[in-house]
N, C-alpha and C positions, 0 to 999 in steps of 0.2 A: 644471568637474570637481568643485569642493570641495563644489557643491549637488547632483549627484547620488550622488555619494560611500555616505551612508549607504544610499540605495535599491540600490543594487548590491551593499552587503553584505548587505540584508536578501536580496537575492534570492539571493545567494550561499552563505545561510545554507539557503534553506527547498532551494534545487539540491541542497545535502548531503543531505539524508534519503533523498533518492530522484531515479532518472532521468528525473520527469516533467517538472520546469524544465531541466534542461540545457541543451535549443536554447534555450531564452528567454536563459539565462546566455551562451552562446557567441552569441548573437547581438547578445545588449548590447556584448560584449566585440570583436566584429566591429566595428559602428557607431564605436564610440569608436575604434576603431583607423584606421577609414577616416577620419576627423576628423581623429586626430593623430598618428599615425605614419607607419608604412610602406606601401607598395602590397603586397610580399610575405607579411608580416605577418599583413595585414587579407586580403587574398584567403587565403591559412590559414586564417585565423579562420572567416569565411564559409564555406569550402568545411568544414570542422569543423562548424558547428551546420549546416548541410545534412544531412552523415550522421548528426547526434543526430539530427532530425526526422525522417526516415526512417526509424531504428530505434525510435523511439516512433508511426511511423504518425501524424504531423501533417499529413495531406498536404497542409491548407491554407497552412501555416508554411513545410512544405518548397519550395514554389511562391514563398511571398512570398522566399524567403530567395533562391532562385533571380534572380525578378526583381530584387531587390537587386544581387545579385553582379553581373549582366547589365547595370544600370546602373554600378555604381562600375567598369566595363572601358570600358564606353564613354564612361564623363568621364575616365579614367586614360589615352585612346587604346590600351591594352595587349591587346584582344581576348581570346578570341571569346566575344564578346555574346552574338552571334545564339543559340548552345551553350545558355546560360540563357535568357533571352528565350524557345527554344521549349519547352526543360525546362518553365518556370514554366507558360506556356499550355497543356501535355496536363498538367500537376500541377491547374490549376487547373479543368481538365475532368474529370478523373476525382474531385476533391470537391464535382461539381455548382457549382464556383462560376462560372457561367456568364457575370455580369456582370463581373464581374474578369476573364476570360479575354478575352471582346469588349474591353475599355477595356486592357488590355495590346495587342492586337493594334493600335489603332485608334491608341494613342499610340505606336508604333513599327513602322508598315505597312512600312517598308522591309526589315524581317525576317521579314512573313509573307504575301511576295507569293503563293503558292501555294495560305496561308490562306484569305486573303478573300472569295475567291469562295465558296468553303465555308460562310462564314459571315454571305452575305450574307439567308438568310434567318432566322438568331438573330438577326440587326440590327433584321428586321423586328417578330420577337415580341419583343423589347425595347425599344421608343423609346428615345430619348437620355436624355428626359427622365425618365426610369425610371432608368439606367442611371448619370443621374448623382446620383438622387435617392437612389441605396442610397449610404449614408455608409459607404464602406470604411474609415474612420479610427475611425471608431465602432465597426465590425464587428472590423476587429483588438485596441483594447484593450478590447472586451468579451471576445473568446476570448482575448485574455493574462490578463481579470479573472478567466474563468473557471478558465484553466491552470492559475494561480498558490494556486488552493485545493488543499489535500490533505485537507481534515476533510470527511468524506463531509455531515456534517448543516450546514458551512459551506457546503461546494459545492452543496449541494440549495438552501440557501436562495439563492446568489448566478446560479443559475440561473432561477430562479420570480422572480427580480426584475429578470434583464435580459429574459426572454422575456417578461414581462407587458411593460416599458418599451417594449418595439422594436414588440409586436404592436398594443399599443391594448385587449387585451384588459380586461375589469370580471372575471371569475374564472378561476384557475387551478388547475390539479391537474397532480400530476406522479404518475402511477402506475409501478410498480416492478414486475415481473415475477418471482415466486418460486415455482418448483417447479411451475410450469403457472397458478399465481392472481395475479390482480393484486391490488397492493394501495396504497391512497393513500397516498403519504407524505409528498407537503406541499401545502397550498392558498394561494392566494393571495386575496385580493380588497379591492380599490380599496377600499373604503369605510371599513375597519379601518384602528384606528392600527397594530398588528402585522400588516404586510401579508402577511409570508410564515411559515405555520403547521405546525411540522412535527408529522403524526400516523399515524398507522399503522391504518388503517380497511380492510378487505376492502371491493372493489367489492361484493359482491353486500349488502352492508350499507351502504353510501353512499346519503345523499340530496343532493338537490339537483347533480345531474349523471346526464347520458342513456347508461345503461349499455349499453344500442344501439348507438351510436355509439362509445362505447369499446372493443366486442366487436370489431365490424365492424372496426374499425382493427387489432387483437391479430390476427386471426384472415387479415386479408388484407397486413395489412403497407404498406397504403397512404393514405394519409392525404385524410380530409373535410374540405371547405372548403364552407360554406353560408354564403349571402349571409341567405335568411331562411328559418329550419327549420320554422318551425310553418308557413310558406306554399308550399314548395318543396324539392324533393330528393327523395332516397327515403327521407327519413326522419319528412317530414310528415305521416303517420298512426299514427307512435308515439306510443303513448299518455302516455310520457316526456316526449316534445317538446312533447306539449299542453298536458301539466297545467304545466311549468316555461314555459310560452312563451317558446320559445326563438328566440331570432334570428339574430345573429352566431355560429357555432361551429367554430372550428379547431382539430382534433386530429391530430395526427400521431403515429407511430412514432418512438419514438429508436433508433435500430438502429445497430453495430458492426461491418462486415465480415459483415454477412447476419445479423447476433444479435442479435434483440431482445432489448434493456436494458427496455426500459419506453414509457407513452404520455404525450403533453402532451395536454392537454384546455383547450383555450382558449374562452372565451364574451363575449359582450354583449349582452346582453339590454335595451338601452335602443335602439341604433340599428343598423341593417341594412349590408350591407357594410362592416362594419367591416375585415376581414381583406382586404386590397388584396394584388395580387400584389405589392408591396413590402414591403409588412410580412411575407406570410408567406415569401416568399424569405429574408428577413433572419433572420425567426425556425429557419428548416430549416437554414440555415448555424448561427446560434448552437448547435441541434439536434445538430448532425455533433461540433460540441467539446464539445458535453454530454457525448454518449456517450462519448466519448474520456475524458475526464477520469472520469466516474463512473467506469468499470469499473477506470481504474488506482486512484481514490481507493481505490476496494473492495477491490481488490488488493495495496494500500497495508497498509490498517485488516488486512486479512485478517495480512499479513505481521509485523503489529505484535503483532497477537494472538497470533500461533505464535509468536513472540520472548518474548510475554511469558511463553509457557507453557514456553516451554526457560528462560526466568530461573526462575520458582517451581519448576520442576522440578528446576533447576540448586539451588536456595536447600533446597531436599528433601533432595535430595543431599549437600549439606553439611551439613545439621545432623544427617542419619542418621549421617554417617562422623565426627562430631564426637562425636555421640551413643557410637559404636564405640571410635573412640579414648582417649573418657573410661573406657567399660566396660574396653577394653583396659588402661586404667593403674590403675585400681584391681583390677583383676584380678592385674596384673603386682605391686601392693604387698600383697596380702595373702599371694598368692605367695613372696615375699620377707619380709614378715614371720614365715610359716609356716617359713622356710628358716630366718631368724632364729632363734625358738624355738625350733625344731628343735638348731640345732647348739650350743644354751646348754644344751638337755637335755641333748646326749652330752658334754657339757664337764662337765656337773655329773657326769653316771654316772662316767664318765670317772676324776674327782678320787676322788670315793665308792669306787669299785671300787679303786684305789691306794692310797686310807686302809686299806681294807680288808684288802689282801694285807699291807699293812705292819702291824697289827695281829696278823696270823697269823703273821709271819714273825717276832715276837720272843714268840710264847706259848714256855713252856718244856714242850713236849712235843712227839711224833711229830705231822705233820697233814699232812694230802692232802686235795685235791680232786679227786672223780672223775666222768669223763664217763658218759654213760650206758651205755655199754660196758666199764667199768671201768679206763679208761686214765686216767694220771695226770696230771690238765691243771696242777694248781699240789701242790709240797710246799714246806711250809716250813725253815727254815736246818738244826735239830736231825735231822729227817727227811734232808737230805740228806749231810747229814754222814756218818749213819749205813748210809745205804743208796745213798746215790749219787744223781745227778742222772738222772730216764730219762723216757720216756714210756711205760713198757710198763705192761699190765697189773698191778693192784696182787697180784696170786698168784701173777705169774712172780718176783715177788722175794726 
C-alpha cells in the first residue's frame, strides 16, 4: 500500500480537474478494497466506477469494470456473476472489442451457453493464436496511458507514440478535422531522435503522404489497409502512391459516436504487410480511446479558456469598480472640502456682519438699514429709542 500510495494521489489529484479520470480513480479505489476490505464495500466501489464509465462513455472500461465485478462474485461465492459476465460481453461488443468478448466467453462458457454457438464462427475469423496474441494487458495500460492525459498537445503526442509502437508502423500523421479541412497536427517517424512532431500543416499543402487515401478515408468513413500500394489496391495508379512508393499503408478514421474527430495515416515503406490484422485490430481499439480522450481533452482546454476569460473579465471588473470607487472618494472629499470652505465663509460673513451691526449700533446718531421696499431690516440703539422698534416702512413713522 505504502508503494502505491503516492500514484493514487497523483491520480487523485489530476481526477480533480475534471470527470475524465474518475472511473480510473473509483476503479483503483475498488481493486484495493477487494484486496483489503470488505465484500460490501468493494462491490459499492465497483458498481460506482461502472456508472462514472458509462456517464463518460468508456465503453471499453465500462465492460472491463463489469468483468471485474463478475469475477470478484464469483471468488466471494455471493452472485450473480453471470448479470456482469454478460454486461461485459454486449459492452465489449458494441466497442468492437471482439477479441476480448470471445476470450471472456471462452474463459467462462458456463455463462454463455446460449452464446456459443453464436459465436462459433468469430472463433473461426479469429484463431486462438491471434486471439491470444493481442496483449490485453498492454491494450489496457495503453488506454489508461492514454485517459490519463488531459494537455491536448501531451495527448496528441502519447497517442502518435503508442499507435506507431502497437502498429509497426516507419511514419505517422494524425490529421484533425476543422471546419470541413483537415489539417496535420503531428507526425511521427522512426528514424528521428524527436519521434513525435507536433505541427499544424493543411493537407492540401503536405508532402510526403497520399492525400488520396486520406480523402478517401474523411469522405467514406472507412478505413484502407494495403498490404502493397504501389502494386495493388485501388489506389495503385495514384500518381501519390508512385512517386512516394508506397507499400505498407494504414489509415483509419478516428470517429466518436458517428463524429469524425480526425484521420490516422500509418506507412512503411521498407516491407510489405506490415499491418497484420493484429496490429491494426490493436491499433482501432487504441483508435476508439484516442477519440474519446481528445474530444474531452478539447473540451477540457475549451473549458479552461472560458474560465480563463470570466477571470480577466472578472480582474476588468474589478479594477473598473476600483477605478469607480477611487473617483467616488475623491469625488466625495472635494465635495467635503467645498462643504468645508464653504461654512468658514459663512462663519467669517457671519463674524463680519455682527462686527458690523455692532459698530452701527453705538454711532451717536439716527441709522437704518433699509430693504429694497423701504422696510426697516436693522435700526440702531439711538433710532430706536427714539422712534421705537418696527419693521414698517421708514415714512410710515
Amino acid at each position: 500500500m505504502a508503494e502505491i500510495r503516492p500514484i493514487i494521489e497523483k491520480v487523485k489529484l489530476w481526477a480533480s480537474l475534471g470527470p475524465l479520470l474518475k472511473p480510473y480513480l473509483a476503479f483503483i479505489y475498488a481493486e484495493l478494497e477487494r484486496v483489503t476490505g470488505t465484500f460490501n464495500e468493494a462491490r459499492s466501489l465497483y458498481l460506482d466506477a461502472i456508472e462514472m464509465a458509462n456517464r463518460q462513455n468508456y465503453t471499453f472500461l465500462e465492460g472491463h469494470l463489469n468483468e471485474c465485478l463478475g469475477e470478484f462474485l464469483l471468488q466471494a461465492g455471493r452472485g450473480p456473476e453471470k448479470v456482469y459476465f454478460n454486461e461485459a460481453a454486449r459492452l465489449y461488443k458494441k466497442c468492437h472489442a471482439t477479441r476480448k468478448e470471445i476470450q471472456l466467453i471462452e474463459k467462462y462458457p458456463e455463462y454463455f451457453e446460449e452464446e456459443k454457438t453464436a459465436y462459433s464462427d468469430l472463433e473461426a475469423d479469429y484463431p486462438k493464436r491471434i486471439l491470444y496474441d493481442l496483449d490485453v494487458e498492454y491494450l489496457t495500460k495503453a488506454s489508461l496511458a492514454i485517459s490519463a492525459e488531459i494537455e491536448p498537445e501531451a495527448l496528441i503526442k502519447k497517442i502518435m507514440n503508442l499507435v506507431i509502437e502497437s502498429s509497426g508502423a516507419q511514419h505517422g500523421y494524425l490529421l484533425i478535422e476543422e471546419n470541413g479541412n483537415l489539417f496535420i497536427r503531428a507526425t511521427s517517424h522512426v528514424s528521428e531522435k524527436q519521434v513525435v512532431q507536433l505541427v499544424n500543416i493543411k493537407l492540401d499543402d503536405a508532402k510526403d503522404i497520399c492525400k488520396a487515401i486520406v480523402r478517401y478515408v474523411y469522405r467514406t468513413k472507412e478505413k484502407v489497409i494495403l498490404n502493397n500500394a504501389a502494386q495493388e489496391g485501388m489506389f495503385k495508379n495514384n500518381p501519390e502512391v508512385q512517386q512516394l512508393q508506397l507499400r505498407s499503408v494504414f489509415c483509419l478514421p478516428v470517429i466518436k459516436q458517428s463524429k469524425m474527430i480526425g484521420i490516422i495515416y500509418l506507412e512503411n515503406r521498407l516491407s510489405d504487410s506490415v499491418f497484420t490484422v493484429n496490429k491494426t485490430q490493436m491499433t482501432e481499439l487504441l483508435t476508439s480511446q484516442a477519440a474519446i480522450s481528445l474530444e474531452n481533452s478539447w473540451l477540457l482546454e475549451k473549458m479552461k479558456r472560458t474560465e480563463e476569460k470570466l477571470r480577466l473579465a472578472n480582474e476588468a471588473l474589478e479594477v473598473r469598480v476600483q477605478e469607480r470607487t477611487a473617483e467616488l472618494a475623491r469625488a466625495n472629499q472635494l465635495l467635503e472640502r467645498d462643504n468645508a470652505e464653504r461654512k468658514r465663509a459663512e462663519e467669517a460673513a457671519k463674524a463680519e456682519r455682527q462686527q458690523f451691526y455692532k459698530v452701527l449700533e453705538m454711532l451717536p446718531a439716527y441709522l437704518v438699514l433699509l430693504t429694497p421696499d423701504y422696510h426697516v431690516s436693522f435700526a440702531n440703539r439711538l433710532f430706536r429709542e427714539r422712534f421705537g422698534a418696527s419693521s414698517r416702512r421708514c415714512y410710515e413713522h
